[in-house]
C-alpha positions in Angstrom: 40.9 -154.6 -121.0 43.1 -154.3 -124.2 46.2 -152.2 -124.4 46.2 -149.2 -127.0 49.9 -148.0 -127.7 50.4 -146.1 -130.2 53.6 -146.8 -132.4 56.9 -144.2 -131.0 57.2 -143.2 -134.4 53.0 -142.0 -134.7 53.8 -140.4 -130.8 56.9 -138.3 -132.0 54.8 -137.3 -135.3 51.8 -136.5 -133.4 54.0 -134.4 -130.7 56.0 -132.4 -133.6 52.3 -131.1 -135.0 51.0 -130.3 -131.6 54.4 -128.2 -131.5 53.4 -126.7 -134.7 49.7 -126.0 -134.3 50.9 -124.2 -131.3 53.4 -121.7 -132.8 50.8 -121.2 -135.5 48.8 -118.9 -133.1 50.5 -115.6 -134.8 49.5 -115.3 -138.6 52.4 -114.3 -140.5 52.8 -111.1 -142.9 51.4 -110.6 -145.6 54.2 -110.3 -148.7 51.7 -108.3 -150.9 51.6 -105.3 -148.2 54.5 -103.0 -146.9 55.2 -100.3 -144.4 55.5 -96.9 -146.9 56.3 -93.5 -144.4 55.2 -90.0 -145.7 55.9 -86.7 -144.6 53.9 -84.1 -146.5 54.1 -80.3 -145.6 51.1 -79.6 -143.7 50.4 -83.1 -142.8 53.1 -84.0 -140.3 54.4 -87.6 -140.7 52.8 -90.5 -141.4 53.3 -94.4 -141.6 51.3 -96.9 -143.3 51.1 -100.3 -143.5 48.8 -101.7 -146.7 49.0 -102.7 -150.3 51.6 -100.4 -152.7 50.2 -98.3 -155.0 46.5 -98.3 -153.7 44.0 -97.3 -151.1 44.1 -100.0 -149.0 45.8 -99.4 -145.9 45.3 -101.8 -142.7 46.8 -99.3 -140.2 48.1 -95.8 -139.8 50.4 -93.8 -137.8 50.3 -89.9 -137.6 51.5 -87.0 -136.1 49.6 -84.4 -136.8 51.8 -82.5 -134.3 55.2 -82.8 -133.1 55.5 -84.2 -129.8 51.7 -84.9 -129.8 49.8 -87.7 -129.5 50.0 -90.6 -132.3 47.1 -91.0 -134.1 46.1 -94.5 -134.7 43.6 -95.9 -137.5 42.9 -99.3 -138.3 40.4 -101.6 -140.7 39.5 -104.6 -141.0 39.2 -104.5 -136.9 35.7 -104.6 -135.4 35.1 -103.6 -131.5 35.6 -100.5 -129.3 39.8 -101.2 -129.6 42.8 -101.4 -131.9 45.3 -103.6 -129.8 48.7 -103.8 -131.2 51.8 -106.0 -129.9 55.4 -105.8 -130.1 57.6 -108.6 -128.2 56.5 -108.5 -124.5 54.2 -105.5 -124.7 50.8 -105.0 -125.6 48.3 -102.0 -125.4 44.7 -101.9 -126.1 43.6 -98.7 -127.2 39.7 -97.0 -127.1 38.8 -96.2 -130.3 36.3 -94.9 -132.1 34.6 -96.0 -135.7 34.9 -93.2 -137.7 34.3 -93.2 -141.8 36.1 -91.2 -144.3 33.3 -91.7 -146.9 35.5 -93.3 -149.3 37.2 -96.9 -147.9 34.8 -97.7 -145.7 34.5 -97.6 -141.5 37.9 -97.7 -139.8 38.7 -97.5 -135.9 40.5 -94.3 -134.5 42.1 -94.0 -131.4 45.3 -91.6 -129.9 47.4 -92.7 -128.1 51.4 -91.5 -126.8 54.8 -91.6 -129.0 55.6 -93.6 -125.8 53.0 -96.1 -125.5 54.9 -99.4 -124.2 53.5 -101.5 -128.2 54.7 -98.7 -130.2 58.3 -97.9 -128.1 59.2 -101.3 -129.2 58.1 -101.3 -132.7 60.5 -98.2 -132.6 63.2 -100.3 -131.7 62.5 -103.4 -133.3 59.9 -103.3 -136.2 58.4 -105.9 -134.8 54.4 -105.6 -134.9 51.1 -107.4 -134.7 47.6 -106.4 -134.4 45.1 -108.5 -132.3 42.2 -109.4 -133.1 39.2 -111.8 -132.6 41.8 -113.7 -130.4 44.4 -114.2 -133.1 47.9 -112.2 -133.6 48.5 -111.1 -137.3 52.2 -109.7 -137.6 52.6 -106.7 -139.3 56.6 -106.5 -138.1 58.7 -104.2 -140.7 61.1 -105.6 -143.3 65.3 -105.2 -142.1 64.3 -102.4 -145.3 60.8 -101.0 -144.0 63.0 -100.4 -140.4 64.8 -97.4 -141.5 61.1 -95.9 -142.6 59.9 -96.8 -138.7 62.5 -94.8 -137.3 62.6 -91.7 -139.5 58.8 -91.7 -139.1 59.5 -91.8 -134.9 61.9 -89.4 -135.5 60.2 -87.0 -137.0 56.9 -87.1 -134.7 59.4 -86.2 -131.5 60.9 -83.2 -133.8 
């Protein structure tokens, strides 16, 4: 029976892009979007994550009431849940497909200032939605942090 070895050189290449292909598993940001927060009277606070200067937002964070529960839209996401992840924690939230008539169908859910995901975007910026099995960060710039926390901020006030 022959011997197949394959040249160290070919193992240690082959090995580094295994390495690779497996931190590939979360897709990275996308530099043409950016978290903007808003605060209108009347509205309660809000924080978006989507393209500047447009209508296209990937997800949404509201309060329509302080202390309430955080309201939770996101498009682009098909399925009865919007699961976000931030480090260690992850939570999968119902949600329902509603339409605003202009954008298109997005998912809505509610969920607490407290859920575990969102306590740690709080203190990190670090985000990602799953879906269809794949991780797509959404994290907040060193910049976009300061907007995370004023927008925490002002749903507990």
């Amino acid at each position: 029976m022959p011997s197949f070895r394959l040249p160290v050189r070919t193992a240690a290449v082959a090995f580094v892009a295994l390495l690779a292909a497996a931190c590939a598993h979360e897709r990275a940001a996308n530099s043409a979007y950016a978290w903007a927060y808003l605060n209108e009277p009347g509205e309660g606070p809000k924080l978006a994550y989507g393209r500047p200067s447009s209508d296209e937002v990937l997800l949404m964070l509201a309060c329509p009431t302080a202390g309430g529960p955080v309201e939770v839209s996101a498009s682009g996401i098909a399925g009865g849940a919007i699961a976000l992840a931030s480090r260690d924690q992850t939570s999968r939230l119902a949600a329902k497909t509603a339409d605003d008539g202009g954008t298109g169908p997005f998912l809505l859910a509610r969920t607490s200032p407290r859920d575990p995901a969102l306590g740690n975007f709080r203190r990190t910026g670090d985000l990602a939605i799953l879906n269809a099995g794949k991780r797509h960060s959404i994290s907040a710039s060193s910049d976009e942090r300061v907007r995370v926390k004023a927008f925490f901020e002002a749903c507990d006030t």
